[in-house]
Steps between C-alpha positions, in 0.01 A plus 500: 500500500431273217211258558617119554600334156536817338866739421534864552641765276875383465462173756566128444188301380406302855646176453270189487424284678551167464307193656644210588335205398415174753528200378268243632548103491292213601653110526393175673618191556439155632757393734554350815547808809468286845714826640233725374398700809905583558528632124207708585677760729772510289367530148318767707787690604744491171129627306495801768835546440472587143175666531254238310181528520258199440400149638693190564323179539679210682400112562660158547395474097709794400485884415300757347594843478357877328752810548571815365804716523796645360647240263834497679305392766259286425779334247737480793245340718452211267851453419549445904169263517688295237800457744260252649523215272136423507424799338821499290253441174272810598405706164222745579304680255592860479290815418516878576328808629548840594355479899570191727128321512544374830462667846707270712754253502308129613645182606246253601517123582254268342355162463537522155598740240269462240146376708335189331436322827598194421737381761580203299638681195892550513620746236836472538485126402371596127215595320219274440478369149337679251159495319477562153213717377283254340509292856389807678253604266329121563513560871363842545186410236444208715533702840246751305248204400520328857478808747407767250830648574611822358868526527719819417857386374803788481799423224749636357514235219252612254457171294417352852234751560331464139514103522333488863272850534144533378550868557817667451579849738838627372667765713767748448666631825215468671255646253217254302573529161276252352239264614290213260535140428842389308387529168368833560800663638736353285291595158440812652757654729394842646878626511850457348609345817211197497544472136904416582433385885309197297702341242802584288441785283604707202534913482558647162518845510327732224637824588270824695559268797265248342565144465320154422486231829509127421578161567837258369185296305297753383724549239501470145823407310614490112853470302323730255417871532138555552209764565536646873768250588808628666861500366742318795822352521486074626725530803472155654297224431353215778330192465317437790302188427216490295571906456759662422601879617612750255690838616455764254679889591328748330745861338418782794409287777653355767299228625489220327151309371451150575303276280368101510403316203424123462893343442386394151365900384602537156710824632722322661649271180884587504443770731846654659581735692592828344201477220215714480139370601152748499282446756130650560305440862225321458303632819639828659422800765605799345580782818 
């Protein structure tokens, strides 16, 4: 007999196999669940029933919920949540693997689903207002200068983090990419993703999987053809204040390249769509 995987003189290849992948979702919300030790057995049973795995968290505030299975099932399970017109609005984030990462299926009752320990806070009647940047920035450096405070502040909103952070620590699925002051990492990325995780950025592409990294206003532009300045076609043109944004598409690429001159940049006198303007990065990472 042929080993496992492999065909005999004459035989069938062995078919593959194929692995089904789970699809794993994660939601919240804030709503008001006075019933919630009743839903408890019976989100409980209609999750056993379709063989989920994964936690349910239930409190008078609302619901919180991880699980993994087949996406018939775990789609089907939503769609009969959303029955319940508290949870009508339910859009959970979606994402897939090849083995169910949970051991057991969990329903649990709680004081509250996301623990702050505040008693007084009520989520479901709205989000506090919001603090700009600058206004945060003020507090935490007096917070720092009265109690010598050091205070570590997770974002997703990267102009936030350079306008509030003395030091920046930029991750990338759960790996440090990068860690200095603001300046530092945004003069200096370490990678392609902190370079683009930072700002709006430029690839032009050189060929022998090379290509130049930089920035809408690192750009240099001219009507008129000129030493290492790149031929590209004007395809829209956007004031946008005091600046205004210029995109060019370059003959065997793709993406397009975005560039931001002063509104009054003698480039842009009668400048249309359609025309031909040569551009040259002024600072650039070549990789």
């Amino acid at each position: 007999m042929p080993p496992e995987g492999a065909a005999g003189a004459g035989a069938p290849f062995a078919q593959e196999r194929t692995v089904t992948p789970i699809l794993n979702i994660s939601c919240y919300k804030f709503v008001p669940l006075p019933d919630a030790q009743a839903l408890r057995g019976a989100l409980h049973a209609q999750a056993l029933a379709a063989d989920l795995k994964g936690t349910i968290l239930l409190a008078e505030e609302g619901i919180n919920f991880f699980l993994a299975g087949s996406a018939q099932a775990v789609r089907g399970f939503v769609d009969a949540l959303r029955t319940d017109a508290r949870f009508a609005d339910l859009q959970p984030k979606e994402s897939w693997s090849a083995q169910v990462p949970f051991r057991k299926m969990l329903v649990k009752v709680k004081h509250e689903i996301i623990r702050m320990d505040r008693p007084a806070i009520v989520p479901s009647a709205g989000r506090a207002p919001a603090v700009d940047a600058p206004t945060l920035r003020r507090w935490l450096a007096r917070l720092h200068e009265d109690i010598n405070l050091t205070s570590v502040f997770v974002t997703h909103d990267q102009e936030e983090a350079m306008e509030v952070a003395d030091r920046i620590v930029v991750m990338n699925k759960g790996v440090i990419e990068q860690i200095g002051s603001p300046g530092d990492v945004y003069e200096n990325p370490a990678s392609d993703f902190v370079y683009h995780f930072l700002g709006d950025s430029n690839r032009l592409h050189l060929g022998e999987d090379q290509h130049l990294l930089f920035r809408p206003h690192e750009v240099s532009l001219s009507r008129h053809e000129l030493e290492d300045h790149h031929a590209a076609e004007v395809r829209d043109i956007r004031p946008l204040g005091a600046t205004t944004r210029v995109t060019l598409k370059v003959e065997g690429q793709s993406e397009l390249i975005e560039a931001e001159v002063v509104k009054d940049h003698d480039s842009l006198i009668g400048l249309a769509r359609g025309e031909t303007l040569f551009f040259k990065p002024k600072v650039w990472q070549k990789a």
